[in-house]
C-alpha positions as CSV (number, residue, x, y, z in Angstrom):
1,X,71.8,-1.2,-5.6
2,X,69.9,-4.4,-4.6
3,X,68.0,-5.6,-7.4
4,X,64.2,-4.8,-7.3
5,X,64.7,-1.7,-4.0
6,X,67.3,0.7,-3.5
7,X,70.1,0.0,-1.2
8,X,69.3,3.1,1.0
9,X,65.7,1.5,1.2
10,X,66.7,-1.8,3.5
11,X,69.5,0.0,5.2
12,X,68.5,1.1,9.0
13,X,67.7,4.7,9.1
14,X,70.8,6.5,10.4
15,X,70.5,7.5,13.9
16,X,67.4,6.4,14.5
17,X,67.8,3.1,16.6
18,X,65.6,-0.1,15.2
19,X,63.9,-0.9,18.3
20,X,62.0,3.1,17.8
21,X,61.2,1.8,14.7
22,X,59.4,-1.2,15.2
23,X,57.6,0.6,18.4
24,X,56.4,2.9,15.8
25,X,55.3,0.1,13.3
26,X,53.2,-1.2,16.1
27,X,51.3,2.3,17.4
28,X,50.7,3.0,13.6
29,X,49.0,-0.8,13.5
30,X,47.3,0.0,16.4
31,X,46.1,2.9,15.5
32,X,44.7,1.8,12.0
33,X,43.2,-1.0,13.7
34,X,41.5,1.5,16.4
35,X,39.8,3.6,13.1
36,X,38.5,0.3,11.4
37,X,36.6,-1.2,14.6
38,X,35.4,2.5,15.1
39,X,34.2,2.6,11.4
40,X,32.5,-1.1,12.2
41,X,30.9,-0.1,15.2
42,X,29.9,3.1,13.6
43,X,28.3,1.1,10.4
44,X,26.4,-1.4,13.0
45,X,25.0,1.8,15.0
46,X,24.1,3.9,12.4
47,X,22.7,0.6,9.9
48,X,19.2,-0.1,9.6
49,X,19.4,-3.7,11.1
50,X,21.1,-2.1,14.1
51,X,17.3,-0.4,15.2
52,X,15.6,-2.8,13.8
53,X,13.4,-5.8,15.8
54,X,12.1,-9.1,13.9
55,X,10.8,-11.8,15.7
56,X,9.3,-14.8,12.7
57,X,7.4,-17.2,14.0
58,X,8.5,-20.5,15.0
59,X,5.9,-23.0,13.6
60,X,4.0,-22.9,10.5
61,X,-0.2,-20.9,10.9
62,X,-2.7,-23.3,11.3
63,X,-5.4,-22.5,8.4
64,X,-8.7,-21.5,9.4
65,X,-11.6,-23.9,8.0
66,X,-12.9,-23.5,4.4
67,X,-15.4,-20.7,3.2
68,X,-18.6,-22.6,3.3
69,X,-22.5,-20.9,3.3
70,X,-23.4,-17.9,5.7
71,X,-23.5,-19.1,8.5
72,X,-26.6,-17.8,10.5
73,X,-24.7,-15.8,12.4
74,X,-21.4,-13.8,13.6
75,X,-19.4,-13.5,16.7
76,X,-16.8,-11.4,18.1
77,X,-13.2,-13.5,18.6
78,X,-10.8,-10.6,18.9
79,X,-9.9,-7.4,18.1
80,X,-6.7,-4.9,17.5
81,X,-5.8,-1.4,17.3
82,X,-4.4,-1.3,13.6
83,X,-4.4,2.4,12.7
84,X,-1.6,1.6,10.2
85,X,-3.4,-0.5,8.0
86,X,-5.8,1.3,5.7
87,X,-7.3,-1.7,4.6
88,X,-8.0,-4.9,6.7
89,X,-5.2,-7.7,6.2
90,X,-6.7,-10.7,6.1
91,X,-3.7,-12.3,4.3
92,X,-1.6,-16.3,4.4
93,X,-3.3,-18.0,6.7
94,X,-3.7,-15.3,9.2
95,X,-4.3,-11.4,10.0
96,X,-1.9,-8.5,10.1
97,X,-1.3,-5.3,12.2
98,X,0.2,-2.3,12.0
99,X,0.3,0.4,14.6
100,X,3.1,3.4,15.4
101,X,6.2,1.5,14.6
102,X,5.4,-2.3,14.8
103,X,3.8,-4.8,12.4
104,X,2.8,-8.0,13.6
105,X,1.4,-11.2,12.4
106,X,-1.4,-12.9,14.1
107,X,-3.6,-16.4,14.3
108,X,-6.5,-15.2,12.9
109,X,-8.7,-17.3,15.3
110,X,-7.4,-17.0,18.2
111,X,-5.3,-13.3,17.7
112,X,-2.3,-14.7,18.9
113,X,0.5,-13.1,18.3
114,X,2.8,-15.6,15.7
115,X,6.0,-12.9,14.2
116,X,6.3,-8.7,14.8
117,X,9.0,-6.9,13.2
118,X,9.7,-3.2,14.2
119,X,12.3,-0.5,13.6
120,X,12.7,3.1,15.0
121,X,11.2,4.8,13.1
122,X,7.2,5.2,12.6
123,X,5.3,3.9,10.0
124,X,3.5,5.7,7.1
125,X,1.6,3.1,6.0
126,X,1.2,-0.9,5.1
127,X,-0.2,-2.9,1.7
128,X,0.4,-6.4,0.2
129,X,1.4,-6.7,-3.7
130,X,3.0,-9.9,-4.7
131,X,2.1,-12.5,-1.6
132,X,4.3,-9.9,0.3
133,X,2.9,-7.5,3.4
134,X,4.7,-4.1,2.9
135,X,5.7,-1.8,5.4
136,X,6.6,1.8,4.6
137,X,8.4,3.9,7.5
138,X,8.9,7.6,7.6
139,X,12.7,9.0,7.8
140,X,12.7,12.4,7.8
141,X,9.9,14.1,5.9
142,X,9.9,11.0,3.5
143,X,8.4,8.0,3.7
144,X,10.9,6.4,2.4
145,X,11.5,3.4,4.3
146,X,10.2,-0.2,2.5
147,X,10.3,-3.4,3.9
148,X,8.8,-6.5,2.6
149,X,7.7,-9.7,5.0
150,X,6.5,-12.9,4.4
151,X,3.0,-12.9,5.5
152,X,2.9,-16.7,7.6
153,X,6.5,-16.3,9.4
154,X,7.7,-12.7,9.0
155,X,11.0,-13.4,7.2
156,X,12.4,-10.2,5.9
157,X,12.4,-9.7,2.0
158,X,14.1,-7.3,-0.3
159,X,13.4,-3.4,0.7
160,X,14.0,-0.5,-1.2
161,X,14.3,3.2,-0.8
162,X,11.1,5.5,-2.2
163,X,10.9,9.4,-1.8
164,X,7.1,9.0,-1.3
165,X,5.1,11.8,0.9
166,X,3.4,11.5,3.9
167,X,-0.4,10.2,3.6
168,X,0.3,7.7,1.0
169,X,-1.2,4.6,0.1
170,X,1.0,1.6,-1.6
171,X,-2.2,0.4,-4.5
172,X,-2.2,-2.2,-7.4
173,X,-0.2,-5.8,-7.8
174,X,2.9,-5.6,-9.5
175,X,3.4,-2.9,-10.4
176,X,2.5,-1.2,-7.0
177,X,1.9,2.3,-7.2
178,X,2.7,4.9,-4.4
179,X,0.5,7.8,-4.2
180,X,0.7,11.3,-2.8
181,X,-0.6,14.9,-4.0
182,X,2.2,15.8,-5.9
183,X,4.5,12.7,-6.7
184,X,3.3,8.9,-7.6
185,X,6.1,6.6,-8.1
186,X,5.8,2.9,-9.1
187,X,7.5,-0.5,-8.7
188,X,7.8,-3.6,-9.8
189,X,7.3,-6.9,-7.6
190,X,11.1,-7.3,-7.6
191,X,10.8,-3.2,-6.1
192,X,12.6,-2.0,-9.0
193,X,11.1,1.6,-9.7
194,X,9.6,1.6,-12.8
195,X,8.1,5.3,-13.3
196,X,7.7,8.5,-11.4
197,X,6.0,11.1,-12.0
198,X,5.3,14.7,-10.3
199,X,7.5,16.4,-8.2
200,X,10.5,14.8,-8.6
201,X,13.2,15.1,-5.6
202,X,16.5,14.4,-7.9
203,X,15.5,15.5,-11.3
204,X,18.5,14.0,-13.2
205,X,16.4,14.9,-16.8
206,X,14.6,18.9,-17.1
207,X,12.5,17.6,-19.4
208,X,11.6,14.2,-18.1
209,X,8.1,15.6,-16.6
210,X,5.7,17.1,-18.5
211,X,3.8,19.5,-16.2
212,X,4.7,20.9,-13.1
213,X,3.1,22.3,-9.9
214,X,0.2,20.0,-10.5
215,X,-1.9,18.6,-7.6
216,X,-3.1,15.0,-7.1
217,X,-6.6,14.5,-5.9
218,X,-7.6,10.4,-6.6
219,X,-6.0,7.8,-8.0
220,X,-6.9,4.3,-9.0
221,X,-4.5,1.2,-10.2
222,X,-5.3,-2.3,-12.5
223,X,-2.7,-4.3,-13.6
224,X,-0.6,-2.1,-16.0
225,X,-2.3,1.6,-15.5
226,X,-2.6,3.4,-13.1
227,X,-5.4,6.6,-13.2
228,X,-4.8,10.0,-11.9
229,X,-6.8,12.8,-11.7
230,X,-4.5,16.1,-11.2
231,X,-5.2,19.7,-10.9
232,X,-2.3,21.8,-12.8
233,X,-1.9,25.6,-13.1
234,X,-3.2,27.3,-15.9
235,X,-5.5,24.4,-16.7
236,X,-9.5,25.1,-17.1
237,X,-10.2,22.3,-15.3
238,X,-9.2,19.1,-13.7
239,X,-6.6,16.0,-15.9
240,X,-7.3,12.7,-16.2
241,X,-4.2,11.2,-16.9
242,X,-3.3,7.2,-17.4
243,X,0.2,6.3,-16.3
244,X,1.5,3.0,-17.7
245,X,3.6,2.1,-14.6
246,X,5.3,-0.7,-15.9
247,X,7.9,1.2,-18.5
248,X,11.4,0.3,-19.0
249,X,12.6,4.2,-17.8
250,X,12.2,5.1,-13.9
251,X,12.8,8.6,-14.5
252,X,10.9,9.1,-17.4
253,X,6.9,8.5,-17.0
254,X,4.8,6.7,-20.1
255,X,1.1,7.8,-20.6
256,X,-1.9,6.0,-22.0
257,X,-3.2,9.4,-21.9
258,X,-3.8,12.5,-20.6
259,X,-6.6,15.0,-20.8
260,X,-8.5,18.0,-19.3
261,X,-11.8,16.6,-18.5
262,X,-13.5,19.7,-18.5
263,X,-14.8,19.2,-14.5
264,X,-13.5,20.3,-11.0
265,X,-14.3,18.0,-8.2
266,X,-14.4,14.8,-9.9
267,X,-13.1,11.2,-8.3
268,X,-11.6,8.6,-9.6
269,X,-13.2,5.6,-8.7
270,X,-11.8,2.8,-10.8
271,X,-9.7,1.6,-13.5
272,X,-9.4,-1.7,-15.7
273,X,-7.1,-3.0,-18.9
274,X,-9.6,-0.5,-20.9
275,X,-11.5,1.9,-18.8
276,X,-11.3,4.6,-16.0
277,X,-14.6,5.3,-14.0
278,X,-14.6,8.8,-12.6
279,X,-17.6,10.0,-10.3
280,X,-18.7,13.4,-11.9
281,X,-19.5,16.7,-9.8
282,X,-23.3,17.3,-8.4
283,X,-25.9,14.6,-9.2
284,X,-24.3,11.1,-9.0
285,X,-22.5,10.1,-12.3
286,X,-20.2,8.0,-13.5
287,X,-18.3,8.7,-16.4
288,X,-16.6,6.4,-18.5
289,X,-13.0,6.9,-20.3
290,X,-11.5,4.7,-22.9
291,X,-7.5,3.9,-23.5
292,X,-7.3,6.6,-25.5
293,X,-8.7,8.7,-22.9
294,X,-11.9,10.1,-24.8
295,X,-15.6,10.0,-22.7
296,X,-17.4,6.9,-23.7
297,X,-20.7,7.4,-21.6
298,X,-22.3,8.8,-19.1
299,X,-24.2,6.6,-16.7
300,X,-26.3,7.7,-13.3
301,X,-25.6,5.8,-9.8
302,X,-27.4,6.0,-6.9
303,X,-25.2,6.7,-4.6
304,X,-27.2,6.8,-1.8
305,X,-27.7,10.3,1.1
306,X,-23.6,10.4,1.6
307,X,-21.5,10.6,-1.2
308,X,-17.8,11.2,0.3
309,X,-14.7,11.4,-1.3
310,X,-12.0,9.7,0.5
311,X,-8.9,12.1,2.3
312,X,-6.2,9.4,0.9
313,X,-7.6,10.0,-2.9
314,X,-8.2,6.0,-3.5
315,X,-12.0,4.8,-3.8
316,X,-12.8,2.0,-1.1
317,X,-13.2,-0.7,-3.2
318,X,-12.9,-4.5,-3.2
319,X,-13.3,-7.0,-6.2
320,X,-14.0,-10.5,-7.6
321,X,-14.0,-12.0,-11.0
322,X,-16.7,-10.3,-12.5
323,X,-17.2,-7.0,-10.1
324,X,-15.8,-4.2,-8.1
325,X,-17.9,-3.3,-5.1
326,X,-17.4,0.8,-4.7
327,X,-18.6,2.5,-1.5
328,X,-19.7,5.9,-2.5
329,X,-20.2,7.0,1.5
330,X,-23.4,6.2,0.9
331,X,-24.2,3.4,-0.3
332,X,-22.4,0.1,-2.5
333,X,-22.4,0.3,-6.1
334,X,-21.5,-2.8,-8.2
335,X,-19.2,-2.1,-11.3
336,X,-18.9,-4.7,-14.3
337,X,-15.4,-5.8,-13.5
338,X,-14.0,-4.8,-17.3
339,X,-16.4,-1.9,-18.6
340,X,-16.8,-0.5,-15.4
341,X,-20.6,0.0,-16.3
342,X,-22.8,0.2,-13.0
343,X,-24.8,-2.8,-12.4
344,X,-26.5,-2.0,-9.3
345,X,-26.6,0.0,-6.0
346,X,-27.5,-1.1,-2.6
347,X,-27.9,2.1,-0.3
348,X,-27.2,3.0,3.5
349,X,-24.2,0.6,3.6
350,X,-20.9,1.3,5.7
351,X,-18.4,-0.3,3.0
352,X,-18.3,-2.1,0.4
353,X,-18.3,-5.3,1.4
354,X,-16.4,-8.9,0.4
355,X,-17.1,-12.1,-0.8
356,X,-17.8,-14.8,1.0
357,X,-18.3,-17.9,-1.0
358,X,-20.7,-17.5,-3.4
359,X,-22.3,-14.2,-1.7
360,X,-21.4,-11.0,-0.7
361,X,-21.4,-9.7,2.6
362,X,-22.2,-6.0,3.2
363,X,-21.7,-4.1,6.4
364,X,-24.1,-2.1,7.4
365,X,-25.8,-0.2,10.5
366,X,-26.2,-2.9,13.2
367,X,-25.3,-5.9,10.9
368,X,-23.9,-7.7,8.2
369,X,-26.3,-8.0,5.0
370,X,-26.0,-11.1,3.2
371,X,-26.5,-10.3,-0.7
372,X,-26.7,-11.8,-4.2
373,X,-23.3,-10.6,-6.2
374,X,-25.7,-10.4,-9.4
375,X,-28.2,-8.9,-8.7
376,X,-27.7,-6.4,-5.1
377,X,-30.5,-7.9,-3.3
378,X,-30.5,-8.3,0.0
379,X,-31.3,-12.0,1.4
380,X,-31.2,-11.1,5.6
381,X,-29.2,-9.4,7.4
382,X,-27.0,-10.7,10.4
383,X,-27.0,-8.6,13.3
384,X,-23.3,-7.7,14.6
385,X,-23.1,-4.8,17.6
386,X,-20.3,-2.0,16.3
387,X,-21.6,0.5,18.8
388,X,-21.3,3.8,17.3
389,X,-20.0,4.1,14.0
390,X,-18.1,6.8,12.5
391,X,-15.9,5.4,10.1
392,X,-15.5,3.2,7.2
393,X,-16.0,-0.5,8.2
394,X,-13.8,-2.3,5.4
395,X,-14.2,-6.0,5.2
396,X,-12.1,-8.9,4.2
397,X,-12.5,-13.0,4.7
398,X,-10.1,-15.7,5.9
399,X,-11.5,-18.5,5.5
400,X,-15.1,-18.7,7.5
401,X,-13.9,-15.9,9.5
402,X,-15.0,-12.3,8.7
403,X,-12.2,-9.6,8.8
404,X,-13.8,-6.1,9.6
405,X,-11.7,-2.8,10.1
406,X,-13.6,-0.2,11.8
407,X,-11.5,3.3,11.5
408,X,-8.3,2.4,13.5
409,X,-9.7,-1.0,15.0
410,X,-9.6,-4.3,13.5
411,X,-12.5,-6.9,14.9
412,X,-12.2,-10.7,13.6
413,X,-15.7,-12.3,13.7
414,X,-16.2,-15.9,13.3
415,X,-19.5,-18.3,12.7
416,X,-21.7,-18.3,15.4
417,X,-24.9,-20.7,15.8
């Protein structure tokens, strides 16, 4: 013996001649090196970035001018289809939209077209949490699919994997809270999950839920809660419950609270650090809930002819530092931005509205009313052409430019006169 191998082991085979041997050494090469480029090319088909198509923009956005006063007028600049956003955009410098598989970044003067980023599969919905547009695609009967983009170039950021339903909406800033009528799940702005809570796909605990078969209806998020109003078997009548989505456990939900509320048909409209406005059943009221999740007060809106509750489950609101503007259906109803307490109502609207400098502009049938944020009344109104309206018209600003998404189209308007 040889020292460290066996003298049988470097001795030719016998009989079998050395130049079969090496030709056999070189097809067993070949062969390995065949299954590894197969495996590679497999990978690169079967990958994400292989059906995926992201153009960033080349130069930096050029900002639109400085909110000043209302101007005494608006005008039409451009417009999009942008049936994927369910809110208007209006975020960097520019405007974004979404529609069947593509999301795409434009000038929001002039609509150019700046970055787009696509994949093959179709979207389920967009948002923006953490100076980051998100994109959500469906694979399979899960929308499951996140992407993140910077909003001014398009650069790809982190993604993540959710098991969220069809028809949900991506809500609240960090953590951002996916809906849907039987499973919410939440993550942080680094997309780390940080609770879920429903129907859980992979239950890795039994007891890691605390009802089941529950159904739910509206939902509202502020900064570390995030409201739910649920319908569970057995129950007398619907739950309020208060989800605190930024735990330490994904898998395991933490509650402010949760409570039957002793109504059926209810909405939740809003939530803050303290409170949880939910729209009460038959004549307009809203009801008030503390931390703890007991009734504070009652307090009667007018919510003008219309009062609709939304087929997503979240309340079309916006907000600034001391309200939140609610669209009943009807009519704009200003909220105190921490108790929630109605301040007042401004009927026959079309949204809620947004601010624009030091007012807030309102849409509303053939125009745009310019109103005082304190108070709800109504200074003129600037006429705008919709045509027929049938939808929702949601508003954002950029700059001077107005922002307005009318059911699956989105209109930039900008001073005029």
């Amino acid at each position: 013996m040889l020292r460290g191998r066996p003298l049988r082991d470097r001795l030719p085979l016998p009989g079998v001649p050395a130049e079969r041997r090496h030709r056999g050494d070189r097809l067993v090469a070949a062969v390995l090196v065949l299954l590894l480029a197969g495996v590679a090319v497999l990978y690169a088909v079967q990958s994400p970035a292989a059906h995926t198509e992201s153009v960033t923009a080349a130069t930096a956005p050029t900002p639109p001018p400085p909110v000043g006063p209302v101007p005494a007028g608006f005008g039409e600049l451009w417009r999009a289809a942008s049936p994927d956003t369910p809110v208007p955009l209006a975020v960097g410098d520019g405007v974004v939209v979404a529609a069947g598989a593509r999301v795409s970044g434009h000038d929001a003067r002039t609509g150019a077209e700046r970055w787009s980023y696509s994949r093959d599969l179709p979207l389920c919905t967009t948002g923006f949490a953490d100076g980051r547009v998100l994109a959500l695609y469906r694979n399979d009967e899960y929308c499951s699919e996140l992407s993140t983009l910077q909003p001014d170039s398009g650069a790809r950021g982190p993604a993540r994997t959710l098991d969220a339903r069809p028809g949900t909406r991506l809500i609240g800033q960090d953590p951002v809270v996916a809906t849907g009528q039987d499973y919410v799940e939440t993550f942080r702005s680094d997309l780390v999950r940080t609770a879920e809570y429903g129907t859980v796909r992979a239950l890795e605990e039994p007891d890691s839920q605390p009802r089941s078969g529950c159904t739910f209806r509206s939902f509202a998020a502020a900064e570390d809660r995030a409201a739910i109003l649920e319908r569970c078997p057995g129950e007398p009548s619907e739950r309020l419950t208060v989800l605190r989505p930024s735990g330490t456990e994904g898998d395991r939900p933490a509650f402010d609270s949760s409570s039957v509320t002793g109504t059926d048909g209810a909405q939740v409209v809003a939530a803050s650090s303290e409170r949880v406005a939910v729209l009460l059943p038959g004549a307009p009221r809203l009801a008030l809930y503390d931390r703890s999740g007991r009734s504070i007060g009652e307090f009667p809106v007018d919510a003008g002819a219309t009062v609709a509750a939304p087929a997503d489950g979240v309340a079309r609101t916006t907000a600034d530092d001391r309200h939140r503007y609610w669209w009943t259906g009807g009519a704009t109803v200003a909220l105190e931005t921490r108790s929630l307490q109605p301040r007042w109502s401004l009927p026959g609207t079309l949204g809620p509205g947004t601010r624009y400098g030091d007012r807030l502009l309102v849409p509303v049938p053939g125009g745009i009313a310019d109103v005082d944020p304190a108070t709800g009344v109504v200074a003129r109104t600037l006429p705008v052409d919709r045509g027929p309206v049938t939808a929702p018209v949601l508003l954002a600003t950029q700059g001077t430019l107005l922002v307005e998404l009318r059911g699956d189209e989105l209109v930039v308007l900008g001073p005029a006169g």
